[in-house]
N, C-alpha and C positions, 0 to 999 in steps of 0.2 A: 600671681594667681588671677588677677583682675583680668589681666590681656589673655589670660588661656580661656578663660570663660569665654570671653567677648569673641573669642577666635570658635569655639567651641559653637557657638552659638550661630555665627560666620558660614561654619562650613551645613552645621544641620540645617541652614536656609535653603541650601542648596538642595536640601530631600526633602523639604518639606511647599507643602505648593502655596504663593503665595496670593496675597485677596489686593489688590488694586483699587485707589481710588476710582468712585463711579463716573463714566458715562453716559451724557447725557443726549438723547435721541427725540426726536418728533413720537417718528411711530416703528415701534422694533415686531419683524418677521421671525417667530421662531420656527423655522424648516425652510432652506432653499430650496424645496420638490417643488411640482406641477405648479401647485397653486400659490407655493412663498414667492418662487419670484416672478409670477406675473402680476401679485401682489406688489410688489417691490416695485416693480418697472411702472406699471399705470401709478401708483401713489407720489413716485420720483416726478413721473410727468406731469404731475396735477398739482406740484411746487412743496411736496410734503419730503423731510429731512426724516431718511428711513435707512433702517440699518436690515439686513438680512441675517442670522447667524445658520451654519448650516454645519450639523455633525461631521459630511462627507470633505473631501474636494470639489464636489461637481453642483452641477445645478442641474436641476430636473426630475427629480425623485425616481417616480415607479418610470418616467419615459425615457432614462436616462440609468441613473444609479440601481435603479434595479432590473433593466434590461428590456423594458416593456416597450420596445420600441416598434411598434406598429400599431400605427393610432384608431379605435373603435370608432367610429362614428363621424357625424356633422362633417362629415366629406362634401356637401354639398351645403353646407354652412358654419362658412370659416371666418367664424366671429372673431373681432377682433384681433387679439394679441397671439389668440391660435393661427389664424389666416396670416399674419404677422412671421409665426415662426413655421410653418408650413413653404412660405415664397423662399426663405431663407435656404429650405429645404431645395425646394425646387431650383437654385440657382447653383448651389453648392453641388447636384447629382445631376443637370441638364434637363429638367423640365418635370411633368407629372408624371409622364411615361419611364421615367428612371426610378421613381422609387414606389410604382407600383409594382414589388417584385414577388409579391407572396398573396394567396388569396383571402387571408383574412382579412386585410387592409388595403386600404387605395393609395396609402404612404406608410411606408418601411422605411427603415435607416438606421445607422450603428449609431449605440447610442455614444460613442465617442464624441461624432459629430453633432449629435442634436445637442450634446455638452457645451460644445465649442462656439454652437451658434447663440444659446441662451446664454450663454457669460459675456460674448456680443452686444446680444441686446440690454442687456442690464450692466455693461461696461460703458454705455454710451450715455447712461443715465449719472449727471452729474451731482446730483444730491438723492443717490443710491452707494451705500458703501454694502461691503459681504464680508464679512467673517467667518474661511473657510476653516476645517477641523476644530468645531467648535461646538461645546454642547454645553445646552440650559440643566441648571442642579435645581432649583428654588426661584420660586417666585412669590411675591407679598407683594400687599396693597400698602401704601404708605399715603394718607392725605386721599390725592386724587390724582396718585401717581402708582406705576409700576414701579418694581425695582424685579429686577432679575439676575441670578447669580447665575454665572457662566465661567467653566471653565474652555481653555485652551490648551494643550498640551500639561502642564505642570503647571499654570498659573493661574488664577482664578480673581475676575472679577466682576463686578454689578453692574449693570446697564439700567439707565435710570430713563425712563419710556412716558410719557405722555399714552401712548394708547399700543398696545400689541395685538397682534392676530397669530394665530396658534394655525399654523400652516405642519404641523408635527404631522406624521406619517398614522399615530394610534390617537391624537385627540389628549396628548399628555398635558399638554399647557392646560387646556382648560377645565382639565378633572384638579390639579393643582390650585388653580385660581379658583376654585370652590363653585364651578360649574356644577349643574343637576344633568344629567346623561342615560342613554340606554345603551345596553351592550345584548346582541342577541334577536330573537325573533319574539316579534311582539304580540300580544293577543288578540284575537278578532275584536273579541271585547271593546278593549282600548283606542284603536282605530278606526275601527270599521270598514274594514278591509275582508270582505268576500273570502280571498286568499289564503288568509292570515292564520296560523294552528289556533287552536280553540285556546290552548295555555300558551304563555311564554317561557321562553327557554333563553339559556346564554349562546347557545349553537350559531359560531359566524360563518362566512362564506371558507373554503381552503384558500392560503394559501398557497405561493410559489416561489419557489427557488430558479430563477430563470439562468438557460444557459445558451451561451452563444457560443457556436459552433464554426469553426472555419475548414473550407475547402485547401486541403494544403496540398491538392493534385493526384492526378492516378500515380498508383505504388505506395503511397505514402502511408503508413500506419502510426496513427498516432492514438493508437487505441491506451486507454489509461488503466491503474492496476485493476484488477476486479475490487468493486468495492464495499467494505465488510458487510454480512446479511445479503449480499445478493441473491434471488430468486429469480430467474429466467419468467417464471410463470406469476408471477406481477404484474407482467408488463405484456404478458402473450396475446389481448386482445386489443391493443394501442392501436394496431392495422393486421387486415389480415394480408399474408404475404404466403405463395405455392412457394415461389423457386427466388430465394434469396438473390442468386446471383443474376437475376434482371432488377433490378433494384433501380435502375433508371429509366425504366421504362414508364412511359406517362400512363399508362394503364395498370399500371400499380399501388394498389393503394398506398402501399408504406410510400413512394414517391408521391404519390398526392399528400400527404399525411406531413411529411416532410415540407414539402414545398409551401404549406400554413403558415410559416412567419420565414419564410426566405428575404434573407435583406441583402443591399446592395453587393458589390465586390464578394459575392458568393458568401456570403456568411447569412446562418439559420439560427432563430431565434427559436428555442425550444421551451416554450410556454402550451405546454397541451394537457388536455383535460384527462380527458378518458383514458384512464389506466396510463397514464404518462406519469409527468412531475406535478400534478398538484400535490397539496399537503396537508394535512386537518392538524394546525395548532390553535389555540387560545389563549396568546402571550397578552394580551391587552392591559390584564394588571398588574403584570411581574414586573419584575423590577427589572432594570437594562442587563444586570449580572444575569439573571434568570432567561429572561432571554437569549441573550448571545446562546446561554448551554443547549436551549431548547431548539435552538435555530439549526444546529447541528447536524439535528435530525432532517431535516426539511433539505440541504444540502447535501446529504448523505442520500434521502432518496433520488435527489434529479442525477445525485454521478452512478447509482444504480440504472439511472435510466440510458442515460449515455451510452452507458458500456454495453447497456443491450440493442442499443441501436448500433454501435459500432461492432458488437461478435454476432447477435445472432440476424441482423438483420442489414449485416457486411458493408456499415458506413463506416469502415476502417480509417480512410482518407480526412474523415471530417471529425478534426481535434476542435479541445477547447480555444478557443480565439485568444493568441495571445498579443493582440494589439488593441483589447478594447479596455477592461477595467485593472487601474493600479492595485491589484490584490493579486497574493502568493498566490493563491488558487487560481485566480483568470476570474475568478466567476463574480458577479456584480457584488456589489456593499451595501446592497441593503437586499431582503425578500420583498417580492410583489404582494402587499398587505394588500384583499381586495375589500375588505371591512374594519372599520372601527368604531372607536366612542361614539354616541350621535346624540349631541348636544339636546338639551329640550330647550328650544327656541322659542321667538317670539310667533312663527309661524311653522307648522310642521306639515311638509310635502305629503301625501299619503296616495296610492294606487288608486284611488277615486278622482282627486284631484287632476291627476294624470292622466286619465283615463278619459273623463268626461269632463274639463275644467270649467265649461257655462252652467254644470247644473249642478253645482255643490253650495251649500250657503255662504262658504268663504271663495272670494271670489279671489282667489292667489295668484293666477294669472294676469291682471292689475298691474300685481307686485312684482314681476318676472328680473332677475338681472341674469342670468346667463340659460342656455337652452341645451337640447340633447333629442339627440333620434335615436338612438342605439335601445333594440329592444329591451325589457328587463331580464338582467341575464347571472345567472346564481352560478355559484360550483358549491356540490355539496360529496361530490362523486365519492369525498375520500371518509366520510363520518355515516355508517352508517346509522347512528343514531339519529339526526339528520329528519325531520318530520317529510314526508314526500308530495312535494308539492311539484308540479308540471307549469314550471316558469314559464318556458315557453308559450304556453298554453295562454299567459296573460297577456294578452294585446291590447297595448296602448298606441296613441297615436305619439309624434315628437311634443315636445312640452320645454314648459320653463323655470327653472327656479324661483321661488318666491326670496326676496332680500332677506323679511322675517327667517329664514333658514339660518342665515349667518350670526343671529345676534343672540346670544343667550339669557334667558330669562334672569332676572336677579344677579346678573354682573355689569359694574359697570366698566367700562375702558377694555372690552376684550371683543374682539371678530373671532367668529372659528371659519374654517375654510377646510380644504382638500375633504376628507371623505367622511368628516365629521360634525356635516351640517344636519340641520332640523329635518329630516325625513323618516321614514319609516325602515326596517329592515326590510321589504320589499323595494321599496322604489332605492333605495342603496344601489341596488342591482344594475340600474340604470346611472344612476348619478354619479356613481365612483369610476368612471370611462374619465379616461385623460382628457378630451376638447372638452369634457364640463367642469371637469376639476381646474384644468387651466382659467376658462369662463368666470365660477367660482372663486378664483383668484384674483383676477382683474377684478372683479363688482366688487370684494375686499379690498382692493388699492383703492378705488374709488371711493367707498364710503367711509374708509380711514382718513383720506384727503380733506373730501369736504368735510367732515365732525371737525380735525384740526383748523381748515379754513375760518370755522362758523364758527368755534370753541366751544362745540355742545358735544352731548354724548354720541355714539353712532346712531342709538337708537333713536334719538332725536332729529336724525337729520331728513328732511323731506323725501321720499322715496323718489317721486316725480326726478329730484335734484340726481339722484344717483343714476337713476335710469340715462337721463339725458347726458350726464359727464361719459356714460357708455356709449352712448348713440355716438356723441361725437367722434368716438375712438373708434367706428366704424364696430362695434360690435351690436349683436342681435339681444334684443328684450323680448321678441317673442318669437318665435320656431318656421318662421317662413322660408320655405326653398322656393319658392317663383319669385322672389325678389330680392335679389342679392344687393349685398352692401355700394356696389357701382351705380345701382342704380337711382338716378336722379333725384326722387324718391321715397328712397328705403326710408329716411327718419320720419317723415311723416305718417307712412304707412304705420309702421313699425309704431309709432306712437296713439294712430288711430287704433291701434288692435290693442294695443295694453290698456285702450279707456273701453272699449266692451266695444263700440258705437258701430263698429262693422267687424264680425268675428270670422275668424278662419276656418277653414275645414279640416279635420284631424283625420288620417288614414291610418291605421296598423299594417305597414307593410317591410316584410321579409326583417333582414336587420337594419334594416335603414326606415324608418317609420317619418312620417310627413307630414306638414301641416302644410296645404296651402293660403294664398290671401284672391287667386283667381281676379289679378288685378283687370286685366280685359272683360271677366261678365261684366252685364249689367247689373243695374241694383235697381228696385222700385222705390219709390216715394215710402211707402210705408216700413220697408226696412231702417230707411236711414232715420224716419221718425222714431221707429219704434228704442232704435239705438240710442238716439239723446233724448229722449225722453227721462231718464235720473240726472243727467245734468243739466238740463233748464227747465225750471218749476213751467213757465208758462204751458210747456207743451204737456203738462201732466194730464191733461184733461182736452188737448187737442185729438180732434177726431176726426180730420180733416183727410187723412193719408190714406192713401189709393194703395192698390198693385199695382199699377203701372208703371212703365219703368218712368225711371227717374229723368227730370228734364233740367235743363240750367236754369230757365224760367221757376220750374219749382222747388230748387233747390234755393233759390233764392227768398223767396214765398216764406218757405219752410224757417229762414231764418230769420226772417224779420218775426212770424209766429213766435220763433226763442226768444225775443228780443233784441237782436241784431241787426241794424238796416244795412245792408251795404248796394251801393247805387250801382246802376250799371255801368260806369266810367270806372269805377273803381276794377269791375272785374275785368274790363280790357285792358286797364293798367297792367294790371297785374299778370294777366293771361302768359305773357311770355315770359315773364318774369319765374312765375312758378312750372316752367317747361310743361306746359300743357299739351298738346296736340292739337291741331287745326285751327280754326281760329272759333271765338265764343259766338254761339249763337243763341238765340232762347228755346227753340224744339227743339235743342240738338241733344241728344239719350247719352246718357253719366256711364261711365262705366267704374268700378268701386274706385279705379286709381285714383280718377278725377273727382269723385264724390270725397273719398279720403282725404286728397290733397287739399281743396278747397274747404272741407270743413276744420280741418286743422289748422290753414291759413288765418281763416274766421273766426273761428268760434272759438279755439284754441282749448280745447275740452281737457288735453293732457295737463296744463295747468291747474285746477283741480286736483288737490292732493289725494291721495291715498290713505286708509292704515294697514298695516300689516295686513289685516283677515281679505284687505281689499275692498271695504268698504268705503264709499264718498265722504269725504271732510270739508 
């Protein structure tokens, strides 16, 4: 009886799932998308022992696993680990001109490949592991430790974390770990945001069920069954079309309409707004079971849309792509979540901020760890409940995230990243674009790094410290397009502009919005005073500075007033040293490069810490 028991007991193991001894990690990613593994990848590189865990097979979330592959914005500023996986691009498809194949994007690509290429780079990283089809159940504080229950298939166990970042697609780690959050659109009241509806509501952006489409040749019909609820008159204003059968003709709107997310080897990304496949759900608090049923729906409208694109608007030829996602259906594994949880942080972004960053009390620009030019860009097409607000209408110049975004108030040991950092539901609009959320990701691997390096909290870690671990990795702390990462440079510029001392110019322009640093103007004497003026007491009360432009002679003046001597042997030393241009003379007129350059040499202003608000320490 003994042995039937024990046998009994033997085989119900097998159905019952079992709990594993714990795991123990540096710093645990929970979600391989945009931002877990360029989290993953800069934290790998900066000597931190980090684990990934990722529900799907793939890496890359909305750019990847859920099809979103044509990338919004910062085309002209490929910060980092984005410009990193953009060349990848470029090498794999023969250059820029290969994958700019669709007009909403200046890089398209199937998201098979940009899979192939992010498992690449976070394959090369040797104290980065991933734990693919794996999902987080629980999480607890134990001490001054995580513990995280995870299962994998049938077996289930804890991973024991030093510090985690919640890289999840809805913000679920850190509503879990007893984070404070908003969900929804906030009230003027609260942020002071112009904008903003008068009340708040929980209304987020729609979602999308994206679908990728493949060219399988003339004749081909690979039209799919009609599918249930379908309405022709749904979808009848997506494009207008006379005569269906020119349907390729470039003066066609439905071929323009079409031609929006064309990716390489003929295959179309079908992510469209108006009267297309968006979708109005609000899964954020359901439970995964609730979801999945809910998602359903969302799926159900984009293959209603297909088929109207394939019968009445005779893309018969153009089936579901069956060589991109490992699912029954073809269609991605995850939906395009363009809103989630948004953590209340130690700094929260707001449409003012963005808008006008020198003239708000918190100077958050200071604080910047990744940037963005993509206008503020909403879908609400599919709720008419929906307050109506004319997004477009709000022009901001490109901007940067403050680090305060990432770090949640009253937790300790937790980063939040992807689209569920400290910002308002306005600026969301802007900040949830894949090259910020990737951005967002990396400034996460970095300040999980150093904290583990230092052995202090994130929130403790010097911001100056994180800014610069990003500099070094070639990526952008503040929004400049005239001076790219190549150039000789960029980190001192880039470091002069996040201490105030010489500030840039913000443009609202089309979808691509700009800040320059107009490294060739001049600069006057009294600019560059009036700039260090909060970092060295002497000049508080200097009143010495002219408009005129600026001279080496009096830039030198200027520094010795800060308390600084530095001799003139010194600055010919140095001259070629710091690629300067021509040779030093004392008339010779500064122009901001050379002013920037040499006073960051000197005076070294970005040393001087930061806090969150961006205030002097």
């Amino acid at each position: 009886m003994h042995k039937r028991i024990q046998l009994l007991i033997l085989i119900s193991g097998l159905f019952i799932t079992s709990v594993n001894a714990q795991q123990q990690v540096d710093l645990l990613i929970v979600g391989g998308g945009a931002s877990g593994t360029t989290a993953g990848i800069q934290a790998a590189r900066m000597g931190a022992r980090t684990l990934i865990i990722e529900e799907t097979g793939w890496l890359g979330g909305m750019l990847t696993s859920a099809g979103v592959s044509a990338i919004d914005g910062n085309h002209r500023m490929p910060s980092g680990l984005w410009g990193e996986f953009r060349r990848h691009l470029y090498d794999h498809y023969g250059g820029a001109k290969a994958v700019f194949t669709g007009w909403v994007s200046n890089t398209l690509f199937e998201p098979h490949v940009g899979n192939e290429i992010l498992k690449k780079m976070a394959g090369a990283e040797k104290l980065l592991q991933i734990q693919y089809n794996t999902r987080w159940t629980a999480i607890r504080r134990v001490r001054d430790r995580w513990q995280v229950t995870v299962q994998q298939g049938r077996k289930k166990s804890v991973i024991d974390a030093k510090l985690v970042i919640d890289a999840t697609e809805l913000g679920d780690v850190m509503a879990a770990a007893g984070a404070k959050y908003d969900i929804g659109m906030d009230a003027r009241s609260e942020t002071g945001e112009a904008q903003a509806p008068e009340k708040a509501n929980d209304i987020i952006q729609d979602l999308t069920y994206v679908v990728v489409l493949k060219d399988y040749g003339k004749g081909a019909d690979k039209t799919i069954p009609q599918p249930a609820g379908y309405d022709p008159a749904e979808f009848a204003h997506s494009c207008d079309v006379s005569d269906p059968a020119s349907f390729d003709s470039p003066n066609n709107d439905c071929h323009h309409m079409m031609q929006y997310g064309r990716l390489p080897n003929n295959k179309y990304m079908i992510n469209w707004p108006k009267y297309g496949n968006d979708y109005y759900l609000n899964i954020i608090e359901s439970t995964p079971a609730e979801r999945t049923e809910a998602l359903k729906a969302a799926k159900l409208h984009s293959l209603r849309f297909i088929y109207y694109l394939q019968t009445v608007l005779g893309y018969k030829n153009l089936g579901i792509a069956d060589d991109e996602f490992p699912t029954k259906d073809r269609l991605p594994m995850i939906p395009y979540h363009r809103e989630s949880r948004r953590v209340k942080g130690e700094a929260q972004l707001t449409v003012n901020h963005v808008a006008k960053p020198f003239d708000q009390p918190e100077a958050l620009y200071r604080t910047g760890i990744a940037v963005g030019d993509y206008t503020i860009d909403h879908h609400h097409d599919k709720n008419k409940e929906a307050p109506k607000i004319d997004f477009v209408k709000i022009r901001v110049p490109s901007y940067n995230v403050p680090v305060g975004s990432l770090i949640p108030k009253g937790v300790e040991g937790l980063i939040v990243a992807e689209k569920s950092i400290s910002v308002t539901n306005i600026v969301n609009g802007a900040t949830r674009l894949q090259p910020v959320v990737l951005g967002i990701g990396q400034a996460s691997g970095a300040l999980a790094a150093l904290a583990l390096q230092k052995g202090v909290q994130p929130r403790q870690v010097a911001i100056r410290d994180v800014q610069q671990a990003l500099l070094d990795a070639k990526a952008y702390i503040m929004p400049y397009i005239d001076v790219e990462s190549t150039d000789p440079h960029f980190a001192a510029i880039q470091r002069i502009g996040a201490t105030g001392i010489l500030k840039g110019t913000g443009v609202p322009f089309k979808w691509a919005n700009q800040t320059w640093f107009y490294p060739d103007r001049p600069v006057s004497g009294y600019e560059l005073a009036e700039g260090l003026r909060p970092y060295f007491e002497p000049l508080r009360n200097y009143w010495g500075a002219s408009g005129d432009p600026l001279t080496l002679k009096y830039l030198l003046e200027l520094f010795s007033e800060a308390g600084v001597k530095i001799t003139w042997q010194q600055v010919e030393a140095d001259w070629q040293k710091l690629a300067l241009k021509g040779r030093p003379a004392e008339d010779m007129k500064l122009d901001r490069r050379a002013a920037a350059v040499l006073t960051d040499h000197y005076l070294r202003p970005f040393n001087r810490n930061v806090n969150f608000s961006g205030q002097l320490q």
